[in-house]
C-alpha positions as CSV (number, residue, x, y, z in Angstrom):
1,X,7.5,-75.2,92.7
2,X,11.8,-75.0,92.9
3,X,13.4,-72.5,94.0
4,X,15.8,-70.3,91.9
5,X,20.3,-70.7,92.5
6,X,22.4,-68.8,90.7
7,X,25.7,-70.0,90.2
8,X,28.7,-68.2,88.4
9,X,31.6,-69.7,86.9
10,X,34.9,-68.1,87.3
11,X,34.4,-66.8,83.1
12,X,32.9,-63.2,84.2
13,X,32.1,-63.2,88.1
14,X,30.9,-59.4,87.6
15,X,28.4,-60.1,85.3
16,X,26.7,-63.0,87.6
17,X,27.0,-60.6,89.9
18,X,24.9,-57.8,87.6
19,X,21.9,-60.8,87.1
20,X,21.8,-61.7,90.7
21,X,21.6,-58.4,91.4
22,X,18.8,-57.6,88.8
23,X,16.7,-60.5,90.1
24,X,17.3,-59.8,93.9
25,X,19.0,-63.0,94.7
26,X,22.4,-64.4,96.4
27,X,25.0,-65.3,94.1
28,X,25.1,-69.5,95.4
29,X,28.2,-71.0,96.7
30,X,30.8,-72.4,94.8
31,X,34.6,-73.4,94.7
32,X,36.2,-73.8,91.5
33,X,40.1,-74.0,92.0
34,X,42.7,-76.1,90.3
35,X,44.8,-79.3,91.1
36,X,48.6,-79.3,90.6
37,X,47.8,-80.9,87.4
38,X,45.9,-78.2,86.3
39,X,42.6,-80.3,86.3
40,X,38.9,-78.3,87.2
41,X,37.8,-78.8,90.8
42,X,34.4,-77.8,91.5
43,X,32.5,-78.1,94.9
44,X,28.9,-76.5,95.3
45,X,28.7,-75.3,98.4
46,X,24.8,-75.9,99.3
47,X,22.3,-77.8,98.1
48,X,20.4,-78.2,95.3
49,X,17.9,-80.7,95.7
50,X,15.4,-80.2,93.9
51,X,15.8,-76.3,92.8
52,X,15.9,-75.2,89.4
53,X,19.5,-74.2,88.8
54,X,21.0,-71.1,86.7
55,X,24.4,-71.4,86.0
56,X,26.6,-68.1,84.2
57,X,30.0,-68.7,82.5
58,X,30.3,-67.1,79.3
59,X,33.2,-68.7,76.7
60,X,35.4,-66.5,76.6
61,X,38.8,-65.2,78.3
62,X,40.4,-68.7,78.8
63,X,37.9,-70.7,76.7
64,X,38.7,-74.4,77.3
65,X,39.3,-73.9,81.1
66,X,36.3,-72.2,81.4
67,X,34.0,-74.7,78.9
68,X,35.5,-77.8,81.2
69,X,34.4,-75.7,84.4
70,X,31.0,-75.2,83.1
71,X,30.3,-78.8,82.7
72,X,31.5,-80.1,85.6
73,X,29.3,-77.9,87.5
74,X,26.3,-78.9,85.4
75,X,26.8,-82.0,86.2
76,X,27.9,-81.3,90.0
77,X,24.2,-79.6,90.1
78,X,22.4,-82.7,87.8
79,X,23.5,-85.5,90.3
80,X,23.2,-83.6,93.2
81,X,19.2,-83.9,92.0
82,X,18.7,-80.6,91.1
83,X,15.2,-80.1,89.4
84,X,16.6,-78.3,86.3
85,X,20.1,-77.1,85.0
86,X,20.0,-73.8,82.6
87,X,23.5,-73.2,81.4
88,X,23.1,-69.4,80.5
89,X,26.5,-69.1,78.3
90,X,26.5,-64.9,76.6
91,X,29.3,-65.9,74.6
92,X,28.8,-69.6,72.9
93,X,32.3,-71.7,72.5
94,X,33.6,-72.9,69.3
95,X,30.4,-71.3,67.7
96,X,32.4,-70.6,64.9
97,X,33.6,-73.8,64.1
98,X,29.8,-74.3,63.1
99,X,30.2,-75.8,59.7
100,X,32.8,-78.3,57.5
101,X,34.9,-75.7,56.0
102,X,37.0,-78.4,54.3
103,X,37.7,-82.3,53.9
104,X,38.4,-84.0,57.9
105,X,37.4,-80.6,59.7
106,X,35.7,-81.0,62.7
107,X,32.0,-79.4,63.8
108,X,33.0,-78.0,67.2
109,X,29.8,-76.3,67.8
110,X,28.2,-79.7,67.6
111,X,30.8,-81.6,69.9
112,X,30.2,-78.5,72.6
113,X,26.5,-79.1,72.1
114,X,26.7,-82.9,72.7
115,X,29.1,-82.1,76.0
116,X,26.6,-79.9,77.6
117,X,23.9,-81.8,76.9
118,X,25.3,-85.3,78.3
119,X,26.4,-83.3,81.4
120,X,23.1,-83.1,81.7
121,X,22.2,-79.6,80.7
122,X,18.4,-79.1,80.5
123,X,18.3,-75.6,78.4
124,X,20.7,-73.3,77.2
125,X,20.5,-69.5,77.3
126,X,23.0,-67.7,75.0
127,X,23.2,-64.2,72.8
128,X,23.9,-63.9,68.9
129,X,25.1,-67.3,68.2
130,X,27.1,-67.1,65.1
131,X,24.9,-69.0,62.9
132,X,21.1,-70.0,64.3
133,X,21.9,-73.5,62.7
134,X,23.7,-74.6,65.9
135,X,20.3,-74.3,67.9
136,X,19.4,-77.4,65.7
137,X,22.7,-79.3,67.5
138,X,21.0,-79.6,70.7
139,X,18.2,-82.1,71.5
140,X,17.4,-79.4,74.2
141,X,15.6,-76.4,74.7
142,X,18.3,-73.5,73.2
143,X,17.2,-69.4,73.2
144,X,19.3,-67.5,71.4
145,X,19.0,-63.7,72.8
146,X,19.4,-61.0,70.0
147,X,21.4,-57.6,71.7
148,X,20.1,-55.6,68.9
149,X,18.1,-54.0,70.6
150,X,20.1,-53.1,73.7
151,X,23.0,-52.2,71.8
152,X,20.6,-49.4,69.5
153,X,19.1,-48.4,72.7
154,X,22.5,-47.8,74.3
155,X,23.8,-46.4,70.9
156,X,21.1,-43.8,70.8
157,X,21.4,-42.6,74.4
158,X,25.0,-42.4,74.8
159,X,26.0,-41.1,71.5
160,X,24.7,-37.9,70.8
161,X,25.7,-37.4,67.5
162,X,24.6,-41.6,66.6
163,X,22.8,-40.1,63.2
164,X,26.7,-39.2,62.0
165,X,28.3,-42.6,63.2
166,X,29.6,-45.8,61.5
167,X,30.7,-48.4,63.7
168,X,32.7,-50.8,61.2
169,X,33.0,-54.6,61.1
170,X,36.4,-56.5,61.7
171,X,35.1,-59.0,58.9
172,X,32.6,-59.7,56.0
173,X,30.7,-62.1,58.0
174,X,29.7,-59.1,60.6
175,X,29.1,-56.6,57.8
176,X,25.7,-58.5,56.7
177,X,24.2,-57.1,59.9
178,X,23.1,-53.6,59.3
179,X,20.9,-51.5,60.8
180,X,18.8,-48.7,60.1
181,X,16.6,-47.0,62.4
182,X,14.8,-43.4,62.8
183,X,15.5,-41.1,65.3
184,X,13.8,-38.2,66.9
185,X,13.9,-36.2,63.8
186,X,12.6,-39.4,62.3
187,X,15.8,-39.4,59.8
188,X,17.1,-42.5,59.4
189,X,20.9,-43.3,60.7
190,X,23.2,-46.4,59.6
191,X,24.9,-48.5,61.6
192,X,27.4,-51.3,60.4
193,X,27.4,-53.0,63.5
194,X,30.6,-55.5,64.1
């Protein structure tokens, strides 16, 4: 059976750090710099033969740099005959360029979908993709993590007066998702979550 390696991209170092922490293991080694150019240089720093490979960038911050540095370390990690590449992305790119909005427009969510996968991606691991339909542009094994629950659980512990709060949506799109739950008292509080 292969061993775990955890890689992080340069997207959100921290929270690689947080997982590797959580499941007891060494962040593995990688360089990610840039050439004068400003082209993506990636070099993994131990090998991979054979292990089943985790790699954490999240698209956000600098989204293209950090998209282009994902795949080339998928595919660093595929031909380097790693058993199995899971790109674990919290934040999907271009997710919400999921759809033909008008005449010559581009699906971007699909074209990000075909990139990972021909860099040889195995499964993806990502959280609250803007619409589930883009799990259908992958010919490979996609979960798409609610935080739902995390967020109420958080909500609930941290705010002590959460029955008597309204968090507001900066759009109409992020207004469908409402939730009610019961508290302690068992009277039910609203959230309209962004």
């Amino acid at each position: 059976m292969p061993n775990i390696v955890l890689f992080s991209g340069s997207s959100h170092h921290d929270l690689s750090q947080k997982v590797a922490d959580r499941l007891g293991l060494e962040l593995g080694k990688v360089i990610t710099k840039k050439f004068s150019n400003q082209e993506t240089c990636v070099e993994i720093g131990e090998s991979v033969r054979g292990e089943d490979v985790y790699i954490i960038q999240s698209g956000c911050g600098e989204i293209n740099d950090n998209l282009m540095e994902l795949l080339i370390m998928i595919n660093a990690c595929k031909i380097a005959s790693s058993s199995r590449v899971t790109a674990v992305i919290p934040c999907f790119p271009y997710a919400r360029q999921d759809k033909k909005d008008k005449s010559r427009a581009p699906i971007s969510a699909k074209l990000v979908a075909n990139m990972l996968s021909v860099a040889g991606a195995d499964h993806i691991i990502t959280m609250d993709l803007h619409a589930s339909q883009i799990q259908g542009f992958f010919d490979i094994a996609v979960d798409n993590l609610y935080a739902e629950p995390a967020v109420l659980q958080w909500i609930r512990e941290n705010i002590p007066e959460w029955k008597n709060c309204i968090i507001v949506s900066p759009d109409a799109g992020g207004a469908k998702r409402r939730w009610f739950f019961r508290g302690p008292s068992q009277q039910v509080g609203s959230l309209l979550f962004l």
